[in-house]
One Martini backbone bead per residue (centre of mass of N, CA, C, O) as a GRO file, in nm:
protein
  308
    1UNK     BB    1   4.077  -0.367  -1.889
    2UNK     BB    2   4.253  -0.642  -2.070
    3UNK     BB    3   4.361  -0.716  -2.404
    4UNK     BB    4   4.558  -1.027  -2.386
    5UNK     BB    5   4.797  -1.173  -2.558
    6UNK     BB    6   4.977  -1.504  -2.531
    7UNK     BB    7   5.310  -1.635  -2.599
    8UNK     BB    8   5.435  -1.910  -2.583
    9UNK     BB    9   5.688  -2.091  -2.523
   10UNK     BB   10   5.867  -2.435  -2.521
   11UNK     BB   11   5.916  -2.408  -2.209
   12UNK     BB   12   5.570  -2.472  -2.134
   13UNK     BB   13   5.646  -2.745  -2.268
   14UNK     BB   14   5.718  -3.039  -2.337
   15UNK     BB   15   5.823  -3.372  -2.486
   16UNK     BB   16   5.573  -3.513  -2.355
   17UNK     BB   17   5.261  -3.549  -2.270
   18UNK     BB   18   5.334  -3.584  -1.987
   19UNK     BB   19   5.529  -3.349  -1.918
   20UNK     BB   20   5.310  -3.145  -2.010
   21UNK     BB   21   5.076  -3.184  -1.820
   22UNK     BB   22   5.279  -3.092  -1.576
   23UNK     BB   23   5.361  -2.802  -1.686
   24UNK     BB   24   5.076  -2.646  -1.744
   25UNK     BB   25   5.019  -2.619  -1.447
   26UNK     BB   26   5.176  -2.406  -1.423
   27UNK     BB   27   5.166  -2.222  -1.667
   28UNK     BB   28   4.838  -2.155  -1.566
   29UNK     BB   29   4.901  -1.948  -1.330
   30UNK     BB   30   4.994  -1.647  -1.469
   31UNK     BB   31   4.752  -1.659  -1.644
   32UNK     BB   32   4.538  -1.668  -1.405
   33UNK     BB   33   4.639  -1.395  -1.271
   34UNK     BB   34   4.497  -1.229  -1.543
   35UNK     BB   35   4.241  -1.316  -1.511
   36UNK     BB   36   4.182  -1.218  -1.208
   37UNK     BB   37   4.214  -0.917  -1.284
   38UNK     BB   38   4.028  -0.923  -1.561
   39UNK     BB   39   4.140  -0.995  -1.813
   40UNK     BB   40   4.169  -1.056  -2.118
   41UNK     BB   41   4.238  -1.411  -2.270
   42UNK     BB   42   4.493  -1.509  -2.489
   43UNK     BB   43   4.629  -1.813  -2.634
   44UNK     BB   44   4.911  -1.956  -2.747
   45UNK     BB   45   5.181  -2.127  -2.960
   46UNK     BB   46   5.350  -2.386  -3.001
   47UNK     BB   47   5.466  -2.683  -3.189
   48UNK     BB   48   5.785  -2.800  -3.313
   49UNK     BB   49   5.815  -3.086  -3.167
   50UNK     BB   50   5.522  -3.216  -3.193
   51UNK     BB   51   5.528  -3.203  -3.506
   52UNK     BB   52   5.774  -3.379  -3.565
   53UNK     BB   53   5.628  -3.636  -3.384
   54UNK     BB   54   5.396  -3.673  -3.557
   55UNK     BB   55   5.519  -3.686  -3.835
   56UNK     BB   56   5.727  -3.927  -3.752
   57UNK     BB   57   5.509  -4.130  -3.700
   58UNK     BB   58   5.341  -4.152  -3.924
   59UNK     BB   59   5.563  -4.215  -4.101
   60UNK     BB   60   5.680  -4.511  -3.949
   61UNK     BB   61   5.376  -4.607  -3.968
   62UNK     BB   62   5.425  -4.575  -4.318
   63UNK     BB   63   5.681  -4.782  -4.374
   64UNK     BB   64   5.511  -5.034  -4.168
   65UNK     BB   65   5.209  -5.065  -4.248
   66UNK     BB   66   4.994  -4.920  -4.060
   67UNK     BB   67   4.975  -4.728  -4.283
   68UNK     BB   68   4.904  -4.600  -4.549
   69UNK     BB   69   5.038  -4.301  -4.504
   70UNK     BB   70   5.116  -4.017  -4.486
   71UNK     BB   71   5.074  -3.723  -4.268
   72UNK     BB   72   5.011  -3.414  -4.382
   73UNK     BB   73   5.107  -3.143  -4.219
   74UNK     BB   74   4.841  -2.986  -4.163
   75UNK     BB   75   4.734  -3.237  -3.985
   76UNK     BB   76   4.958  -3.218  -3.788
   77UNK     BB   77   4.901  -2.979  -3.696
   78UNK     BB   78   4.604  -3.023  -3.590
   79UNK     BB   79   4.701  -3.224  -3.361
   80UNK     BB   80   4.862  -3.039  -3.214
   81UNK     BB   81   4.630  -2.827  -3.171
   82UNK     BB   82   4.422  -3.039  -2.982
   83UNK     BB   83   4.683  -3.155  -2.764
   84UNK     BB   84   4.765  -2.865  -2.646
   85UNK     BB   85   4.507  -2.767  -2.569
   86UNK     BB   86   4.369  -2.957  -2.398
   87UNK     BB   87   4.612  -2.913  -2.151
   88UNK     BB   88   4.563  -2.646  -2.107
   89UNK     BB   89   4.248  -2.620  -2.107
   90UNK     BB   90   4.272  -2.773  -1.848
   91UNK     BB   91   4.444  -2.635  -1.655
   92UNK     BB   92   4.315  -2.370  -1.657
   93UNK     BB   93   4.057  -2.480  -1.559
   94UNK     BB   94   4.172  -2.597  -1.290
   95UNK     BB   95   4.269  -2.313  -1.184
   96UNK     BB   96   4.026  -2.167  -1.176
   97UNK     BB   97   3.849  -2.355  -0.998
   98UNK     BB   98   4.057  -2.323  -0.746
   99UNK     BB   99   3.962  -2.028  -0.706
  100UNK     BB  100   3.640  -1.951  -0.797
  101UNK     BB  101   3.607  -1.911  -1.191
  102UNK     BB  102   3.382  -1.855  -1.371
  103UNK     BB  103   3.562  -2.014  -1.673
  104UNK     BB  104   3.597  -2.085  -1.958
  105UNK     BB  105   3.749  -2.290  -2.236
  106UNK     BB  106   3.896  -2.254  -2.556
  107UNK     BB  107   3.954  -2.423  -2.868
  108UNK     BB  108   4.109  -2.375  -3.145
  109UNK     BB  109   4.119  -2.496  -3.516
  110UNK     BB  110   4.346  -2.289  -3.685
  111UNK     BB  111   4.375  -2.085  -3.976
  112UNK     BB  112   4.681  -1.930  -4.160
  113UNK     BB  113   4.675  -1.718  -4.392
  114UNK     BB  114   4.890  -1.715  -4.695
  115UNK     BB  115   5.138  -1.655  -4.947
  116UNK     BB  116   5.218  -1.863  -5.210
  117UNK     BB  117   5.439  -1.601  -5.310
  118UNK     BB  118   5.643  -1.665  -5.083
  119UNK     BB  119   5.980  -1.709  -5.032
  120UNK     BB  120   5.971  -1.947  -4.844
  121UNK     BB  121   5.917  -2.157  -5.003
  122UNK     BB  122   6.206  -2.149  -5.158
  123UNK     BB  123   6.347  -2.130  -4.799
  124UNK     BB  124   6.384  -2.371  -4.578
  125UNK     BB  125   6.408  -2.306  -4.208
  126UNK     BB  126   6.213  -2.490  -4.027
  127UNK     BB  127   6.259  -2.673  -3.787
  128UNK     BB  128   6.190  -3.042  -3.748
  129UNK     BB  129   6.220  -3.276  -3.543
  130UNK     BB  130   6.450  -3.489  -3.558
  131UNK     BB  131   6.778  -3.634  -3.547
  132UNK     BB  132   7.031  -3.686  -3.753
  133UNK     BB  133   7.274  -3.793  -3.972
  134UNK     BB  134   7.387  -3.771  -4.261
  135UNK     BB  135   7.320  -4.029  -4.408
  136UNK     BB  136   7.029  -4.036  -4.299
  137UNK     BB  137   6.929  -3.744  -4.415
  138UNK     BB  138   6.989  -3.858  -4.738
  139UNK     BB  139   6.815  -4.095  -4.744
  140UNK     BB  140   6.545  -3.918  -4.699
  141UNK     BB  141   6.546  -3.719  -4.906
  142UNK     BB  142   6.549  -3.931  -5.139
  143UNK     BB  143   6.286  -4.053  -5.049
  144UNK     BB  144   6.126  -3.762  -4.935
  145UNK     BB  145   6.215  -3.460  -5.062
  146UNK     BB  146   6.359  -3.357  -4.809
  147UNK     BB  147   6.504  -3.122  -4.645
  148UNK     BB  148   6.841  -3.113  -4.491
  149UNK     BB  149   6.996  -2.988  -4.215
  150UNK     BB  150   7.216  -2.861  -4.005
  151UNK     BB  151   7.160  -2.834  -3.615
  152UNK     BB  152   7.374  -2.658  -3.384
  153UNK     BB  153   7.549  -2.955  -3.374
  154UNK     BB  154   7.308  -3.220  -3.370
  155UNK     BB  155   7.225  -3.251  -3.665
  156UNK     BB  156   7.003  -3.351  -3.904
  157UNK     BB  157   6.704  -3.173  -4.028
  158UNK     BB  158   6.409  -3.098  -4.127
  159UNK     BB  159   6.296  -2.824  -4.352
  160UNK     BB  160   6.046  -2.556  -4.364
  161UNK     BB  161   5.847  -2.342  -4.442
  162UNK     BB  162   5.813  -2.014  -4.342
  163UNK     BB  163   5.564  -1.792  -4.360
  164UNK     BB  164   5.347  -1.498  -4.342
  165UNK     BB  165   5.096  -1.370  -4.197
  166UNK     BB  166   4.740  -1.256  -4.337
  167UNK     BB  167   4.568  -1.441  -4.156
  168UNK     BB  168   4.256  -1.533  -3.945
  169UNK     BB  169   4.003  -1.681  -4.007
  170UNK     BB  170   3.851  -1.702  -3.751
  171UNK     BB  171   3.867  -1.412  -3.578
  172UNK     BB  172   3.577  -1.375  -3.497
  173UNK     BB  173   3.551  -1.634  -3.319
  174UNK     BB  174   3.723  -1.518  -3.133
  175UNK     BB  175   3.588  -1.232  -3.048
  176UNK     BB  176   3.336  -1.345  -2.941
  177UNK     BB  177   3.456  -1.548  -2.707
  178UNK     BB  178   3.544  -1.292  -2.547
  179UNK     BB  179   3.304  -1.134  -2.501
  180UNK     BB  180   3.192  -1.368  -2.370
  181UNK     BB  181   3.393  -1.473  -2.149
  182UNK     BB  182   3.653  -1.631  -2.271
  183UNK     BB  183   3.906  -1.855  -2.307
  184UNK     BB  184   4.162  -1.839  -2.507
  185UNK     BB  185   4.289  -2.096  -2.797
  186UNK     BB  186   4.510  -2.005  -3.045
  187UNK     BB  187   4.726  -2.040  -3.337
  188UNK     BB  188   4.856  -2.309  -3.287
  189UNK     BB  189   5.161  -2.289  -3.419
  190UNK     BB  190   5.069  -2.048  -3.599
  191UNK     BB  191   4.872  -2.243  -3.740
  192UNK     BB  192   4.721  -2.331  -4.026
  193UNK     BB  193   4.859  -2.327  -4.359
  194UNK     BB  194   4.690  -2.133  -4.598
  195UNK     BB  195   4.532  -2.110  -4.913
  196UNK     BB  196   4.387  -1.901  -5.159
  197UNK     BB  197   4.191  -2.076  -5.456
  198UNK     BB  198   3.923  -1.996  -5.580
  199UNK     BB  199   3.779  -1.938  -5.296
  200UNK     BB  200   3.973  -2.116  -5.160
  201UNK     BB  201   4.098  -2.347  -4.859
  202UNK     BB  202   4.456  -2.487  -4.876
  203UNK     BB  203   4.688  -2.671  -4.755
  204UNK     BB  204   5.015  -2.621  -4.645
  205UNK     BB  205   5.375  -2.718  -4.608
  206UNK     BB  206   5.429  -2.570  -4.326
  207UNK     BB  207   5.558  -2.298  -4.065
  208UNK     BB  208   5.434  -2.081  -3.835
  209UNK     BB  209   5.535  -1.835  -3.668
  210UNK     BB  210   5.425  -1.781  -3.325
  211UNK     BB  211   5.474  -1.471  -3.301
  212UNK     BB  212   5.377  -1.367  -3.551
  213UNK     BB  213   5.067  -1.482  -3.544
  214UNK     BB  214   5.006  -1.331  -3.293
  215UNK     BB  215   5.082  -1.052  -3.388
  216UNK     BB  216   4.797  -1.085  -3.598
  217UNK     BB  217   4.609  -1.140  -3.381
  218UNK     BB  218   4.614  -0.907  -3.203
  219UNK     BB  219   4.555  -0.683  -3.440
  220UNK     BB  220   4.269  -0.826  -3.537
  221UNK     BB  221   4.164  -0.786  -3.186
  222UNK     BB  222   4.246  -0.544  -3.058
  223UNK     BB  223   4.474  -0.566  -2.880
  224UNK     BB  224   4.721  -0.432  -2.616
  225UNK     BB  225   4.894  -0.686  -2.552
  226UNK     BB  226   5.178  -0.834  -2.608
  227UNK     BB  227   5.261  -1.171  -2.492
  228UNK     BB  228   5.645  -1.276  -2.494
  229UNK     BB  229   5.722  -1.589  -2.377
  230UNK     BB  230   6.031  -1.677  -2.200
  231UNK     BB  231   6.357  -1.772  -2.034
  232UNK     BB  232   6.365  -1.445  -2.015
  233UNK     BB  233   6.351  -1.117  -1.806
  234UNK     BB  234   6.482  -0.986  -2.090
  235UNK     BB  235   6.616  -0.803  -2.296
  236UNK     BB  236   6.925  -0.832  -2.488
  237UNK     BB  237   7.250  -0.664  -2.533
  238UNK     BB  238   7.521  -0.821  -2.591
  239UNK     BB  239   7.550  -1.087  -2.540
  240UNK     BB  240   7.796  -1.212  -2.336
  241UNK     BB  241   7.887  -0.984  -2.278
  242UNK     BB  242   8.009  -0.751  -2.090
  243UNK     BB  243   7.815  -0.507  -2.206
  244UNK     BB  244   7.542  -0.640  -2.109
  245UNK     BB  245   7.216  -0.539  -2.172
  246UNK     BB  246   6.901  -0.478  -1.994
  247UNK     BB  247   6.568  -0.408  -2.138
  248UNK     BB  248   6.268  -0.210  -2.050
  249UNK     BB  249   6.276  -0.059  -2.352
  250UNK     BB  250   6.136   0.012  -2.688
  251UNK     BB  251   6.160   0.125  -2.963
  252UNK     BB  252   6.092   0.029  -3.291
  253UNK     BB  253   6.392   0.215  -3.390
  254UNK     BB  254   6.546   0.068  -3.146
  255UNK     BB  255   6.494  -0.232  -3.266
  256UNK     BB  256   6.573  -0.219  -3.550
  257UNK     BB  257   6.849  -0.170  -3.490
  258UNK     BB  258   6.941  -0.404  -3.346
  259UNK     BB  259   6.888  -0.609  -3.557
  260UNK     BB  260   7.082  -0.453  -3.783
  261UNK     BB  261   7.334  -0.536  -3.538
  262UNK     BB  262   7.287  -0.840  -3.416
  263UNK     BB  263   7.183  -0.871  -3.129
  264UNK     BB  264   6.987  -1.145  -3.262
  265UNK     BB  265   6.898  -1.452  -3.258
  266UNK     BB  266   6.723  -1.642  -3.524
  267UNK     BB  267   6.612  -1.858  -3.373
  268UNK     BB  268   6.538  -1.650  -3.089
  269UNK     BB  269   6.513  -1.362  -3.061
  270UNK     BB  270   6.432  -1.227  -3.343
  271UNK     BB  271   6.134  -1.301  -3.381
  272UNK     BB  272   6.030  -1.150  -3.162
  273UNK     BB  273   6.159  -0.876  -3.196
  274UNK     BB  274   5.967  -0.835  -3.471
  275UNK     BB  275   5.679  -0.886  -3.352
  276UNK     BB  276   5.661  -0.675  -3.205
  277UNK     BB  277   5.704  -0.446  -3.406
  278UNK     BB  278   5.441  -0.565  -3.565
  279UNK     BB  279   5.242  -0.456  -3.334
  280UNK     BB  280   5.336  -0.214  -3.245
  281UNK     BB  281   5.256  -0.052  -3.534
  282UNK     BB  282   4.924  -0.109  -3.439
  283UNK     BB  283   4.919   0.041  -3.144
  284UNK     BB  284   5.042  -0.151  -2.947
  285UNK     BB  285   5.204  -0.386  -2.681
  286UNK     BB  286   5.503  -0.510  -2.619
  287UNK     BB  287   5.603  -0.812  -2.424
  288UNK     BB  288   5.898  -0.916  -2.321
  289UNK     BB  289   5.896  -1.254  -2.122
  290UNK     BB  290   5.886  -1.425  -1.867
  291UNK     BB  291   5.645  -1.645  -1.748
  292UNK     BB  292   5.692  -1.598  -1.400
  293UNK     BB  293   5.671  -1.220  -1.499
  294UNK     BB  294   5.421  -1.168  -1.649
  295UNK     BB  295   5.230  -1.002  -1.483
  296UNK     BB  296   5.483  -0.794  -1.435
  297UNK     BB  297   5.478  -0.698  -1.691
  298UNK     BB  298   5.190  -0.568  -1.741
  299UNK     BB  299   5.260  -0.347  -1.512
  300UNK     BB  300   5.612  -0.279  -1.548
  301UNK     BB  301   5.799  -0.491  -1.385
  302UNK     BB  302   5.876  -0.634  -1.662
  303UNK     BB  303   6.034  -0.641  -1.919
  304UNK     BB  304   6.021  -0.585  -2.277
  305UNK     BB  305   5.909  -0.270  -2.410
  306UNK     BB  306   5.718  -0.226  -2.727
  307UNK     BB  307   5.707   0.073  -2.921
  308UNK     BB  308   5.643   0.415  -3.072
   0.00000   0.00000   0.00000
């Protein structure tokens, strides 16, 4: 039996309720596939397009006067967090008892602590929410002082701070609920990132990397493997070029050497493969690979394992 991490890709969920909760069945299938071999299974998510329409919501609601004020960003991670929990959490659990799994599922809401001097907070990075044009963009900046920058050639969007994540508040609570015998939903988007002054703990108005905040989930619960899945099913070099190679396996130093050599698109591949560098140096394996060949990835027939 293996104690094993599952970092959701964006491909995984959906982009309203309704198809969310029909694609949530399928993704349901491979992960209670490691569950019926017998593995302890933890699962992350993404939440970026969520937490997006959550906060976007809410601002509209509150520029309509149907709400007193926005609703703070952290207050929005936990929104998503509750409902993309639950989805999961549904899916999973109807999936086990399909196949005859006395297996309960649980989501927790992850507070995940980061470190207030982080150079991330003055250099606001990651993209949430609509797509504005240039003008709408800068009359929101001026209006509610949002950072918004052009992506990807689609339109300009707010950026949020995305710090690294230093700590799992929860982490006990999950490790217990483990022992017991639960499958675990956790760390989802990446966590509500917390700062802690005077001994409490503060809600900050950032973003963390859901791939980063899983590996540092792993690291503390001492787990063997961490799969990150996204998709593609395996990691690649030179990418779109005629010598494209796919990769079954890397060191630590030959993937930091890719990092350095411009391998993995910032916004794509390069944060996952940090992720894994970070997970593998704590002595577990790290796992790139498609949602549809997670089993075959953990026994090593599919995907990309990065360790030291």
């Amino acid at each position: 039996m293996s104690r094993i991490v599952i970092a959701l890709g964006g491909n995984a969920l959906g982009n309203t309720a309704t198809e969310q909760l029909k694609l949530v069945t399928e993704t349901a299938k491979p992960i209670v596939d490691l569950i019926e071999q017998g593995n302890e299974v933890v699962i992350a998510h993404g939440n970026g397009p969520q937490v997006g329409m959550i906060n976007l919501g809410m601002s509209t609601a509150a520029d309509a006067g149907a709400i007193k004020a926005d609703m703070p960003f952290p207050e929005c991670g936990a929104m998503s967090q509750g409902y993309i929990g639950y989805h999961l959490q549904n899916a999973i659990g109807n999936e086990l008892a399909s196949r005859g799994l006395n297996k309960e599922v649980a989501t927790i809401v992850t507070q995940v602590l980061v470190d207030e001097n982080d150079p991330a907070f003055q250099n606001p990075t990651k993209p949430i929410g609509a797509f504005y044009d240039k003008e709408t963009a800068q009359r929101i900046a001026e209006e509610k002082g949002y950072t918004m920058v052009e992506d990807a050639g689609r339109g300009y969007r707010q950026v949020v701070p995305s710090p690294k994540p230093v700590d799992v508040i929860e982490k006990n609570m999950v490790k217990t609920l483990i022992s017991d015998g639960y499958v675990v939903i956790t760390v989802g988007g990446g966590g509500i990132p917390v700062v802690r002054r005077d001994g409490k703990l503060y809600g900050t108005p950032a973003v963390i990397d859901k791939d980063f905040a899983s590996a540092k989930l792993a690291e503390l619960i001492h787990a063997d493997a961490l799969v990150i899945l996204t998709a593609v099913d395996r990691v690649a070099i030179n990418w779109g070029k005629p010598n494209q190679t796919s990769l079954d396996e890397m060191t630590v130093e030959q993937a930091e050497q890719y990092c350095t050599e411009g391998h993995f698109a910032p916004g794509s591949m390069l944060p996952k493969v940090k992720a894994a560098i970070s997970f593998a140096r704590s002595g577990g394996t790290a796992i790139i690979a498609s949602l549809e060949n997670a089993g075959a990835a953990v026994k090593g027939e599919s995907g990309t394992a990065v360790h030291m």
